[in-house]
C-alpha positions in Angstrom: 63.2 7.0 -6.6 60.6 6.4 -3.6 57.3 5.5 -4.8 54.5 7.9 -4.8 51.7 7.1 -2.1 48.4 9.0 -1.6 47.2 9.4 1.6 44.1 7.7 2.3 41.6 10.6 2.8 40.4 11.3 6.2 36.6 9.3 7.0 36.2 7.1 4.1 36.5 3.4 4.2 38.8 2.0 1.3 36.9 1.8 -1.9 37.4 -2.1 -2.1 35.3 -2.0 1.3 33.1 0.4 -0.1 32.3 -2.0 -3.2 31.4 -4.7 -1.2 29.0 -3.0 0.7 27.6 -2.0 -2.6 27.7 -5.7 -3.7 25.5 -6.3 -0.2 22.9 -3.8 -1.5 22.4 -5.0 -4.8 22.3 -8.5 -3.6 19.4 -7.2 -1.5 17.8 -6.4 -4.2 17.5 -9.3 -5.8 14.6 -10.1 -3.1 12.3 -7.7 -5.3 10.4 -8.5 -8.3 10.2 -10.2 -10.7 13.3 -11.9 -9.0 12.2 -12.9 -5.7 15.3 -14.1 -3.9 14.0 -12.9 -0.2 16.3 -16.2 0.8 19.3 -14.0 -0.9 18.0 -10.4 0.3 17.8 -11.4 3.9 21.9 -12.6 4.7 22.7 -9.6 2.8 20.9 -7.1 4.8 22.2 -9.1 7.9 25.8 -8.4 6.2 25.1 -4.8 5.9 24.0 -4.6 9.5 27.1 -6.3 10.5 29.1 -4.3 8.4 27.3 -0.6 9.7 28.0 -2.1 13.5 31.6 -2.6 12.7 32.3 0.6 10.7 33.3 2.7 13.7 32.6 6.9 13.4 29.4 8.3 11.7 31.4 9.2 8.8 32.7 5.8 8.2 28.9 4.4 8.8 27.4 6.6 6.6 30.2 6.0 3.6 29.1 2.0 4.0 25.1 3.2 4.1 25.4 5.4 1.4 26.9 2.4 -0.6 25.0 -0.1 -0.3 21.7 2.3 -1.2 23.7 2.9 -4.3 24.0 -0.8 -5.5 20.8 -1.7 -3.8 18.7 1.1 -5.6 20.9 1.1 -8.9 19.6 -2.5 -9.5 16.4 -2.6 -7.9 15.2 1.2 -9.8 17.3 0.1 -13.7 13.7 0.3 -15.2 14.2 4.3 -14.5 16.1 4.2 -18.1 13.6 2.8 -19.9 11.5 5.9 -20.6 14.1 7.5 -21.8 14.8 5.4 -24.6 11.4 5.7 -25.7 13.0 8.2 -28.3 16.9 7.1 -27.8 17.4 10.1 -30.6 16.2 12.8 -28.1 16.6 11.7 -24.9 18.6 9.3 -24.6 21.6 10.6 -23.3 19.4 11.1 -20.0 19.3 7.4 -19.0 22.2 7.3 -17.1 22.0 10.7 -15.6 18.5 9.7 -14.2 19.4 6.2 -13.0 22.4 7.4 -10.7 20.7 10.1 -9.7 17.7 7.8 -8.7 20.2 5.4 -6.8 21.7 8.2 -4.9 18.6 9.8 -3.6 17.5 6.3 -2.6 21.3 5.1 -1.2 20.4 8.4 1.3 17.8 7.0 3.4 20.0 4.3 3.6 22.9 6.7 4.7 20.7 8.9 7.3 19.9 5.6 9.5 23.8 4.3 9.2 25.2 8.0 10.2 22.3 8.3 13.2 23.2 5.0 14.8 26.5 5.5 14.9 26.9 8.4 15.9 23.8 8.3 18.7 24.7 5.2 19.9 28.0 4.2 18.8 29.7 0.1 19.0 29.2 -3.1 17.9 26.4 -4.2 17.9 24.5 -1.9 19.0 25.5 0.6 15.9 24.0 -2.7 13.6 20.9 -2.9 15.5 19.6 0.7 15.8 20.7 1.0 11.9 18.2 -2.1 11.2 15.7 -0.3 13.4 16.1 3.2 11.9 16.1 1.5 7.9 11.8 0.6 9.0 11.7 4.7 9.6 13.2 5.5 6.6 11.2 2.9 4.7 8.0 4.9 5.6 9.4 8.2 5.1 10.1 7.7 1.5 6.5 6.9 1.3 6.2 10.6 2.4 9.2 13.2 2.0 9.0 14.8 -1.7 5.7 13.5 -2.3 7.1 9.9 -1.7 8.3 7.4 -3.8 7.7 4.1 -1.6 9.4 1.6 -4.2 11.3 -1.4 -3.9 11.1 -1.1 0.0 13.0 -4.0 1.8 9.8 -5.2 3.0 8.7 -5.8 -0.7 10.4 -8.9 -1.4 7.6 -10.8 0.5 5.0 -9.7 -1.7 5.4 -13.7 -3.7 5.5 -15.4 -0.6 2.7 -16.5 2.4 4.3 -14.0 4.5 2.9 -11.1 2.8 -0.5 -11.7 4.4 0.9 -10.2 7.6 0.3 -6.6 5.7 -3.1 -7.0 6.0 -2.3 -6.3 9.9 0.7 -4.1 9.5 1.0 -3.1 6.2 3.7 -2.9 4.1 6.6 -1.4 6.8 5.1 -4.1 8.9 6.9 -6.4 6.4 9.8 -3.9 6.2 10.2 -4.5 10.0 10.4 -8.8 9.3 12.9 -7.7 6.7 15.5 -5.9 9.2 14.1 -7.6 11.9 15.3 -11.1 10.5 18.3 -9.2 9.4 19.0 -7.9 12.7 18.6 -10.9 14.7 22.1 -12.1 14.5 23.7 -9.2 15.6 21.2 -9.5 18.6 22.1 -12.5 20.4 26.1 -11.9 19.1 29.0 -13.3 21.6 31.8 -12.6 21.8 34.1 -10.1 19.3 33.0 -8.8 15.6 35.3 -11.3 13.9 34.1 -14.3 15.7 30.9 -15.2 13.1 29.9 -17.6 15.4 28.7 -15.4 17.8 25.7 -15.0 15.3 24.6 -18.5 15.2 21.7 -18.2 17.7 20.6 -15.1 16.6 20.3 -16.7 12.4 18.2 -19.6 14.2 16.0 -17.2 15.2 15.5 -15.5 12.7 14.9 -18.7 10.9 12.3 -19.3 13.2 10.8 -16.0 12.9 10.7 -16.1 9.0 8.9 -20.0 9.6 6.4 -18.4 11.9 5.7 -16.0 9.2 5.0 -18.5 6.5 3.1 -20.3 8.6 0.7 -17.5 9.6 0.0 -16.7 6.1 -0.5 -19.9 4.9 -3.4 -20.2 7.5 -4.5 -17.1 6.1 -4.7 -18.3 2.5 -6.1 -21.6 3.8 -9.0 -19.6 5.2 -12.2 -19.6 2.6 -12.7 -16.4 0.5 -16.3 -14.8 0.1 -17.8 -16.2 -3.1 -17.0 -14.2 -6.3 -19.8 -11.7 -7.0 -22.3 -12.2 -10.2 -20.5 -9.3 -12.1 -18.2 -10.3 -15.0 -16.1 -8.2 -16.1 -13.6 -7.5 -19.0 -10.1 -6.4 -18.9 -8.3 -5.0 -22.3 -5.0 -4.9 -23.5 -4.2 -3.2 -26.6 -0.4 -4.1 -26.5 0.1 -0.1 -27.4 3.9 0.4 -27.4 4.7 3.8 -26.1 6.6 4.7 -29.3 4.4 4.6 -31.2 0.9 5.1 -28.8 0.5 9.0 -29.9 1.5 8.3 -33.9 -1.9 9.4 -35.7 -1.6 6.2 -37.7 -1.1 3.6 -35.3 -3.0 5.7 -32.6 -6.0 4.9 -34.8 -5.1 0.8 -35.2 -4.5 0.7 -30.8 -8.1 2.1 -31.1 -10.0 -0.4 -33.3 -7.8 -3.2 -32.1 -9.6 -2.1 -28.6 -12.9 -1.8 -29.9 -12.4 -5.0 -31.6 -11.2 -6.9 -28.5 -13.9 -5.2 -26.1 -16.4 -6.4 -29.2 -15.7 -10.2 -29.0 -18.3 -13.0 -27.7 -17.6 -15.9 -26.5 -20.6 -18.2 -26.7 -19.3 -20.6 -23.6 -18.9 -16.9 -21.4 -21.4 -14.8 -19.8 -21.2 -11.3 -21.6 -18.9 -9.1 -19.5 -21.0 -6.7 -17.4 -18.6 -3.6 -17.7 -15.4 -3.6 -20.1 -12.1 -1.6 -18.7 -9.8 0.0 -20.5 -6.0 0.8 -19.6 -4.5 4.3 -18.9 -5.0 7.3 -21.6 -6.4 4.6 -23.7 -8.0 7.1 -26.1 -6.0 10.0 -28.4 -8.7 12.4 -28.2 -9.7 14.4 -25.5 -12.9 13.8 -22.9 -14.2 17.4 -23.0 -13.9 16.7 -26.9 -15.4 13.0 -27.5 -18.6 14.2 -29.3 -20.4 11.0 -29.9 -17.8 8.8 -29.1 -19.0 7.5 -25.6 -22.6 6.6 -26.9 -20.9 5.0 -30.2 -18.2 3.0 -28.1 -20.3 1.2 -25.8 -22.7 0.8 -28.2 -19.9 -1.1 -30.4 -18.6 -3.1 -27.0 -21.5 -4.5 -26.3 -21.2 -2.8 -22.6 -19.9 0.3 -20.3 -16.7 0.7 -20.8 -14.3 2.1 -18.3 -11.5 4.2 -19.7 -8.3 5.9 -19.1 -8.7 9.3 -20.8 -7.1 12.6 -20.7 -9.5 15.8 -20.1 -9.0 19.9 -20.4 -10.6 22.6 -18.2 -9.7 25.8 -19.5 -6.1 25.9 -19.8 -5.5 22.9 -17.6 -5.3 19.5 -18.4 -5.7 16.4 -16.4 -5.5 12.6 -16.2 -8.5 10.8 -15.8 -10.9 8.1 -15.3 -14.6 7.6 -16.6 -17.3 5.5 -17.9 -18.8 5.5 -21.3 -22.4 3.8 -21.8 -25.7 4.6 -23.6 -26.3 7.4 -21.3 -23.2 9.2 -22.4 -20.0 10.5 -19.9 -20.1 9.0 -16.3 -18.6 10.4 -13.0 -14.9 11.3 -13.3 -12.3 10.8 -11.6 -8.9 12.8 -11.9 -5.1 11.2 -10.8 -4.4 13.4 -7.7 -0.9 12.1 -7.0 1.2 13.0 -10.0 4.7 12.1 -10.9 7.4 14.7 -10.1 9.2 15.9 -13.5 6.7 12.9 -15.4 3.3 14.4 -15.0 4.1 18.4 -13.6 7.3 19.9 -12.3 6.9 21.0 -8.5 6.3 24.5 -8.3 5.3 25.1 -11.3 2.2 27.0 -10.7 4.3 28.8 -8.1 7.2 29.7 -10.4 4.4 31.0 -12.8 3.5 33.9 -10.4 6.9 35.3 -11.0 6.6 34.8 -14.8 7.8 31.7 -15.4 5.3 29.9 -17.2 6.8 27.2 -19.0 6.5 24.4 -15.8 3.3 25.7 -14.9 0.0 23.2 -14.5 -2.2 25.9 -15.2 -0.7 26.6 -18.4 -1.4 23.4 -20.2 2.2 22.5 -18.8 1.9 19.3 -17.2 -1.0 17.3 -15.5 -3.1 19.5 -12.6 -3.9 17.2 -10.4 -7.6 16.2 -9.2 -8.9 16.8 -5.2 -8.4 13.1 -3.4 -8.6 9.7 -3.4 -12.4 8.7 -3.7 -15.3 5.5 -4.0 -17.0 6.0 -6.9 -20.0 4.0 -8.6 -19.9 3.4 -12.2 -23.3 2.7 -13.3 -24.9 -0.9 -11.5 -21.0 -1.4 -10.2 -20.4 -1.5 -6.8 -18.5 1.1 -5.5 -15.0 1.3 -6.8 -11.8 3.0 -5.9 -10.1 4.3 -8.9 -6.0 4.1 -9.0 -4.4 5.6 -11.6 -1.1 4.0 -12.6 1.7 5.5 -9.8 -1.3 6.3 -7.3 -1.2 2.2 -6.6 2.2 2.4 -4.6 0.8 4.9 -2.4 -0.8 2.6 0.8 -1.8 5.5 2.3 -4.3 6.7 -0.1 -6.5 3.9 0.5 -7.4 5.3 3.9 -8.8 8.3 2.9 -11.5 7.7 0.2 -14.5 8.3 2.9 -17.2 5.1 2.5 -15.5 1.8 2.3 -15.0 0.5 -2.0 -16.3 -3.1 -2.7 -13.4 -3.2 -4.9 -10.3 -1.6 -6.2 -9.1 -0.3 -10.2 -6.0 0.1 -11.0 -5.6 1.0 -14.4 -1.7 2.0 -15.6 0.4 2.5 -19.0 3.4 0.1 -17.8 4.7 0.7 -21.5 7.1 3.5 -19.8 8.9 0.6 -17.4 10.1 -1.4 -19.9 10.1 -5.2 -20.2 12.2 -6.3 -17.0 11.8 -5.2 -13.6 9.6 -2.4 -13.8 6.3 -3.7 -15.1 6.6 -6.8 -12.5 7.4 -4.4 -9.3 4.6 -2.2 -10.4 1.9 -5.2 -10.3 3.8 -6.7 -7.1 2.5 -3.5 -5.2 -0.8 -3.8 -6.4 -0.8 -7.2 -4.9 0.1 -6.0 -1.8 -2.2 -3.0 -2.1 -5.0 -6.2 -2.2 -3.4 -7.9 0.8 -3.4 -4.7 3.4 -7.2 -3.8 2.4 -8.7 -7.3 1.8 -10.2 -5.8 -1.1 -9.9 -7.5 -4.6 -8.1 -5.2 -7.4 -8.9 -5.5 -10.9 -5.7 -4.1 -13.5 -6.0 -3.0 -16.9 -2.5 -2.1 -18.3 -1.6 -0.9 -21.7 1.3 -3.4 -22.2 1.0 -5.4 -19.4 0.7 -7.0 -17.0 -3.0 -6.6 -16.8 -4.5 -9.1 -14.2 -6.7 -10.0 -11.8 -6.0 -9.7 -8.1 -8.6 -11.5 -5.3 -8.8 -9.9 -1.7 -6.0 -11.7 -0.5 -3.2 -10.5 -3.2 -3.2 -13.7 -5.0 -3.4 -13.8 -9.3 -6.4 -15.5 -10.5 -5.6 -14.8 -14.1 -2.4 -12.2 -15.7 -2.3 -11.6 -19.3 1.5 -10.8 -19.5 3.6 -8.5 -21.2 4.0 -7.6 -24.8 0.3 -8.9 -25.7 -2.9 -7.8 -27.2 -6.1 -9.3 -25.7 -8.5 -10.1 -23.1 -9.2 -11.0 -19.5 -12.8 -12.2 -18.6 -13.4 -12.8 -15.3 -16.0 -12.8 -11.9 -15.2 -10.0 -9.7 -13.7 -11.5 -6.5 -15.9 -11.0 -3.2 -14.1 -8.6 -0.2 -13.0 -9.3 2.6 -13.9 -7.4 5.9 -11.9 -4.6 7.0 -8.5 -5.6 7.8 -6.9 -4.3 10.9 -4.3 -2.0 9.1 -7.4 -0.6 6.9 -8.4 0.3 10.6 -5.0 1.6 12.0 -2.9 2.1 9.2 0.8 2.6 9.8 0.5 3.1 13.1 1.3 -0.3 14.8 4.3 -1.1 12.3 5.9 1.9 13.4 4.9 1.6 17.1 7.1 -1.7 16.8 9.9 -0.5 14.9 10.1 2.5 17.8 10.1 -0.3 20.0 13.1 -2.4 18.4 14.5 0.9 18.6 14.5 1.2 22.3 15.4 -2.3 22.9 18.3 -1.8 20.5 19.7 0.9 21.9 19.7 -0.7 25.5 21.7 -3.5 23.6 25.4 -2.7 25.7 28.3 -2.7 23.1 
């Protein structure tokens, strides 16, 4: 009997192929926190390129891009399952739904840029080139399309290293373009056929010499002197509330005296902290409901206390930020950019209008969110600019808060990321959030990692995961403006349009 044979289906590569490309991607991602293997990330992006300029038709291109985004994304995002075993019982079965779903609507702005090169401008190398080009693109668009989710981009894994201090000139898709860029630069200077690896030699020197030159430059940046800390001290608090059990009326009640307590303690060998900051939703009762409470808190701490809280307005509800002293409730600030499906489903309110009311905002479904970014001034602080939690991934909201902040507050409930990746990415961007503004960021985080952050992205104290207490510390002095806190995106893209140009004069 003659054996049975399938024919291979017309436009995708073989699937051993295809899992190598997906090895490539999450290779890649072992440059992102808390790993931090950039010296791992970069030869497999420079595979991938390699391996997009030798795949031939669109189709074929796309099947490798699409691949690789999988296994890049897939390892880089596995925190996405940890909310969902917050109650196993109910939701579990949700885990791995969400986490292939997240890797597949990543792996796509990997596969756009693969089909577009080759089929634009189709050959070896050129196909590599304008694919390494296009990938800075997509890294900003994700920032953007669907209200953005600009996470584990491939210029992230330079947040732990000197070169990050170029983002203070080109932001964070500046670093996405050294990413490709060093990634690229073998297939650049390439001789002779695909299969003859030597060909790339000159082109890994340089890129060698690029990533050097990088180093270099930020080390002369970190070598500069800082401004000296200001006068104000002030106290970060960690409850250590584990999201389990955070809204149980029992142990609600012990996260709340344990923060009291904690905001309460002296130390007679420490100045007394000028303001005390609280995490995320730090409170189980409402703000438009808190009585006494704001009077009686600060009076207990000892200062103002800043605080996470939610707040109602009607029939809407919202996630916010706000200051308790001895004069009562401060100014308020509300989270603007909301998670998708977390914090509101999109189109909710819409949907409502046709008598669907179960997704809607305005209902009491979900988070409303509040008018903008803003610079706010809690009591004798300098002005600050609030982040809540997510908002701290978004570089472009620091551009639009009007007067320039003296400082930045990120305060977050990290509890929902787990104890891995996702709590360590999360506080990586915040560093880098420091870095592009040249403003110092103080975090308060429910579970961790709560730190502070001087103008230049570096840690001058963490108090890390899984633990209850306290971080006292001088608010670090800012920086001037940085260039990209002047221009924004703007230059990093100029330059990736460019690479694009040059690559596709590259002759295949």
């Amino acid at each position: 009997m003659a054996p049975i044979t399938v024919p291979a289906q017309p436009g995708r590569p073989p699937l051993g192929a295809l899992a190598l490309s997906a090895a490539a991607g999450a290779v890649a991602a072992l440059g992102q926190a808390p790993w931090g293997l950039w010296c791992l990330a970069i030869p497999a992006l420079a595979v991938l390129c390699w391996r997009i300029g030798t795949a031939g038709p669109a189709r074929m291109a796309a099947w490798h891009g699409f691949a690789a985004g999988l296994g890049h994304f897939a390892l880089a995002m596995s925190w996405i399952v940890e909310p969902f075993l917050v109650e196993p019982e109910t939701y579990g079965w949700m885990a791995p739904f969400a986490l292939v779903l997240m890797a597949a609507g990543g792996a796509l702005f990997w596969t756009v840029p693969a089909w577009i090169a080759a089929r634009l401008l189709p050959g070896f190398p050129r196909q590599g080139l304008v694919f390494a080009a296009l990938m800075v693109i997509s890294d900003w668009l994700r920032g953007w399309i669907f209200t953005g989710l600009p996470w584990a981009l491939s210029g992230h894994i330079w947040i732990d290293t000197p070169a990050a201090q170029l983002a203070a000139v080109l932001g964070a898709i500046g670093l996405s373009g050294l990413t490709m860029l060093t990634a690229a630069l073998p297939l650049a200077f390439w001789r002779g056929g695909p299969r003859q690896l030597r060909g790339a030699l000159p082109g890994a020197i340089l890129a060698a010499l690029v990533i050097g030159t990088a180093f270099s430059a930020g080390l002369a940046r970190l070598a500069r002197p800082l401004p000296a800390d200001t006068a104000l001290t002030l106290r970060l608090v960690q409850p250590n509330a584990t999201q389990a059990l955070k809204w149980d009326p029992y142990w609600s009640e012990v996260f709340f005296r344990r923060l009291l307590d904690i905001s309460a303690a002296r130390d007679p060998d420490r100045p007394a902290p000028d303001a005390i900051i609280w995490p995320e939703t730090a409170v189980n009762f409402l703000l438009d409901r808190a009585g006494s409470a704001p009077e009686d808190i600060a009076d207990y701490a000892g200062a103002p206390v800043i605080l996470g809280i939610q707040r109602s307005q009607g029939t809407r509800y919202f996630n916010s930020l706000t200051e308790f002293s001895a004069q009562g409730i401060g100014p308020v600030y509300d989270k603007f950019h909301l998670v998708p499906f977390g914090e509101y489903t999109p189109w909710g309110d819409l949907m409502a209008r046709f008598g669907v009311r179960a997704f809607a905002a305005q209902q009491g479904f979900g988070y409303s969110p509040g008018t903008g970014p803003a610079a706010i001034r809690f009591g004798a602080l300098p002005p600050v600019q609030p982040l809540i939690c997510y908002e701290a991934i978004f570089a472009r909201h620091l551009l639009g808060s009007g007067d320039r902040p003296s400082w930045l507050l990120q305060v977050t409930n990290d509890a929902w990321f787990g104890n891995l990746s996702g709590p360590w990415q999360h506080l990586a961007q915040a560093r880098l959030r420091a870095v592009e503004t040249g403003l110092p960021l103080m975090r308060a985080a429910n579970t961790g990692v709560s730190a502070v952050i001087d103008a230049r992205g570096q840690l001058r104290a963490t108090l890390g995961l899984n633990l209850a207490g306290r971080i006292d510390a001088r608010l670090p002095g800012a920086l001037p403006p940085t260039p990209w806190s002047r221009w924004g995106d703007w230059p990093a893209l100029a330059l990736a349009a460019l690479g694009l140009i040059l690559a596709a004069r590259r002759r295949s």
